[in-house]
N, C-alpha and C positions, 0 to 999 in steps of 0.2 A: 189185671190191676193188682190182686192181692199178691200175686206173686211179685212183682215190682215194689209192694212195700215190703217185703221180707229182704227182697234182696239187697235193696239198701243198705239197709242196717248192718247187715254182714259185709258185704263191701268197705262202712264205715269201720268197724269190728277190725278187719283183714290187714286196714292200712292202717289202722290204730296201733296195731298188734309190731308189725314193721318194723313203724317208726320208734316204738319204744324201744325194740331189740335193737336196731340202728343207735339209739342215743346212748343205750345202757354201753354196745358194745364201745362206744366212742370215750364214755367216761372209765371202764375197763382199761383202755388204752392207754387212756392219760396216766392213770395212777399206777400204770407199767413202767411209762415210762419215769414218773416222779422215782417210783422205787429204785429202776435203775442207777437214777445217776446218785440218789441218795446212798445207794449201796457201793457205787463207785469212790465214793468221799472217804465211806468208812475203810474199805478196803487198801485207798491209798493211805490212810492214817495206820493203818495194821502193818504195812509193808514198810512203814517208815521206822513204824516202832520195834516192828522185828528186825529191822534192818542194822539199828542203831542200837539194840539191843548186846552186840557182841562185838565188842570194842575192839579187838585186832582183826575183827574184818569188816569194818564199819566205813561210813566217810569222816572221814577226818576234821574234826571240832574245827580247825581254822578254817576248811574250806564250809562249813553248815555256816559260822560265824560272819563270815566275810559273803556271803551269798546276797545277790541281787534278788535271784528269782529261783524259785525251787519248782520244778513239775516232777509226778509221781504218774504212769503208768503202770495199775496193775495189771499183770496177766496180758501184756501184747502176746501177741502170735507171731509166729518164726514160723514160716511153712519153704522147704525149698522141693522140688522137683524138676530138677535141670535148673528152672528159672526160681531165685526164692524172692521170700520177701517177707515184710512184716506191717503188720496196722495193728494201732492200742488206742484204745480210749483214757483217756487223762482227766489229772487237774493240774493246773498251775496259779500261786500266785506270787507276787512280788511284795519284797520293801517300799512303803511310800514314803513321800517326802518327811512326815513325821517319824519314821522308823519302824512305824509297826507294818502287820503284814496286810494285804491287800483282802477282801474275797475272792475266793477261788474262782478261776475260770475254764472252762468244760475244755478240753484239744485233743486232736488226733493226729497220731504219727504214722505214718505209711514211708515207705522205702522198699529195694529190691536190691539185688544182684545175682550176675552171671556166672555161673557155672556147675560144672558137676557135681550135683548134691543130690542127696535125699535122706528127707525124713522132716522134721515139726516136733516142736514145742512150745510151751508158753512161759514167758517171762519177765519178771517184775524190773520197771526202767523207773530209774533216777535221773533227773538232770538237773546239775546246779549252774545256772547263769552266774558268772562269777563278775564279771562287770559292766560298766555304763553301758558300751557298745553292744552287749549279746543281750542287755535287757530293752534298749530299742529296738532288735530285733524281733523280739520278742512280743512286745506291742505292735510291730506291724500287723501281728495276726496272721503273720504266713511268712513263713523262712527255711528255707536248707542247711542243715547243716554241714558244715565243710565248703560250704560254697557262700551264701549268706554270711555265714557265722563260722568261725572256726570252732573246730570239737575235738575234744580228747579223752580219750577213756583216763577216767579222774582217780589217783590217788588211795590207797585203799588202808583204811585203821586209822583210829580214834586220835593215838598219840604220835600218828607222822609227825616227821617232823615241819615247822611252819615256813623254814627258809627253801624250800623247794622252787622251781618255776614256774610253776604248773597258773599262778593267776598270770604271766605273761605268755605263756603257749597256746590258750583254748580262752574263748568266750565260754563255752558250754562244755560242762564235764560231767561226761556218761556213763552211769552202771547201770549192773543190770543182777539178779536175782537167779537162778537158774534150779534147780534141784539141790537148791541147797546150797549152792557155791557163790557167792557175792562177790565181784570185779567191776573192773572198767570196761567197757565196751566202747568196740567205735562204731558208731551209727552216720559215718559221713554220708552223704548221701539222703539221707532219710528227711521229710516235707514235716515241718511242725506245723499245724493250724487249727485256727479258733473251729471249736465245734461248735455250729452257729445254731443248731437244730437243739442241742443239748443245754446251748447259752436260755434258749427261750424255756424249755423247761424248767431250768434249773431258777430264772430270775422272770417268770413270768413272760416275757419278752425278749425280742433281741438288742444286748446292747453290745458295742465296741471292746474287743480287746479290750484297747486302751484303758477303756472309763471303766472297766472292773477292775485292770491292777495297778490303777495308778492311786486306787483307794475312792473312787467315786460313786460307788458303788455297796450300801450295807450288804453282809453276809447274813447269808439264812441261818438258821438255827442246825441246820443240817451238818452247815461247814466246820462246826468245832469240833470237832475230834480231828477232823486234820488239820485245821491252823493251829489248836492248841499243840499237838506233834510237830509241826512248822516249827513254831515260838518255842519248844522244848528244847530244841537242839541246836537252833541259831542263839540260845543264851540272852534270847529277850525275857522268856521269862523269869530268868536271875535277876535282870537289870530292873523289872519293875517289880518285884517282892512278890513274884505270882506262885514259885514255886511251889507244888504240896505234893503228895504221896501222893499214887495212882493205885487202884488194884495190879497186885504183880508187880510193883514197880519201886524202887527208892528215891529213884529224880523223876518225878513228872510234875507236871501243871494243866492247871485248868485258870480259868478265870471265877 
């Protein structure tokens, strides 16, 4: 009998012990992954600002200006071995009806192709939906580009000129970051879609594409550094007096 009551307690003890390790490791988890995507945000804010930073090899003011829906991939991966391919983690948001920008929402881009290759890298994607058409695609939450969406590796420097073709050629127009080198890319082929697992993280819950870039949706506190970058180079924040000086910088804004 006395041993029966010792053992108890330690039994009790044992799965005490567990479940705590269990819950602690679960809340571990979570604040992995809040970081992630929180550092995803800043990242694409860095990428945009470095990017835009060096005006003859920039995107070009009319095409940021005229932009429906901007999404920023930092650091996809380029892997080919015979067979290659690529998946990046993302944000994207849009222009809503009142003009300003939407909150950001989480996407992933995956694609492939055939042939004789090898080697990997990792490299920073731009994509500007340039009208009505490739930003309903875009709110479907899942699109191809080149097949869905027409895409065109897009235009490259600050002071292009603005009478080009390029908003009647491509819905979606792709650069990419590379070792240094800034260009167009073509990513036809390649699957854009909502990261749904990332959407909950980042907003508590999962909601629709749609209802975060249609503007439905408040932004976290997290997201300013990239929509303020967003709103810096589409010349919104000219339009609303927002402009101020940035660390390292002569034209930035904040709110």
């Amino acid at each position: 009998m006395t041993r029966i009551s010792f053992a108890l307690p330690r039994c009790v003890l044992v799965f005490g012990a567990g479940l705590l390790l269990l819950t602690s490791t679960g809340w571990s988890a979570a604040d992995k992954d809040q970081s992630d995507i929180d550092k995803r945000l800043d990242e694409s804010a860095k990428v945009l600002n470095e990017i835009m930073a060096t005006p003859d090899k920039a995107i070009p003011d009319k095409v940021m200006s005229d932009a429906k829906c901007v999404a920023v991939i930092p650091s996809m991966v380029k892997v080919a071995v015979v067979f290659g391919g690529n998946h990046g983690k993302g944000v994207a948001t849009c222009r809503t009806e009142s003009g300003r920008w939407s909150a950001p929402a989480p996407i992933t881009i995956t694609g492939g192709s055939w042939g004789l290759q090898l080697g990997g890298q990792a490299v920073d994607l731009v994509m500007i939906v340039t009208n009505e058409d490739g930003m309903q695609h875009l709110l479907s939450s899942k699109f191809k580009l080149g097949a869905d969406a027409s895409a065109a590796a897009g235009p490259v420097g600050r002071d292009t000129a603005a009478d080009t073709d390029w908003k009647m050629r491509a819905e979606v127009l792709t650069y990419s970051r590379a070792r240094g080198i800034f260009a167009g890319i073509d990513l036809n082929g390649s699957a854009v879609t909502q990261d749904k697992e990332e959407t909950r993280i980042l907003y508590g819950s999962f909601i629709p594409f749609a209802d975060i870039l249609s503007g439905k949706v408040a932004a976290r506190e997290a997201s300013e550094p990239f929509l303020a970058a967003i709103r810096r180079y589409s010349g919104q924040a000219k339009e609303h007096g927002e402009l101020k000086p940035a660390p390292g910088s002569a034209n930035t804004e904040s709110r």
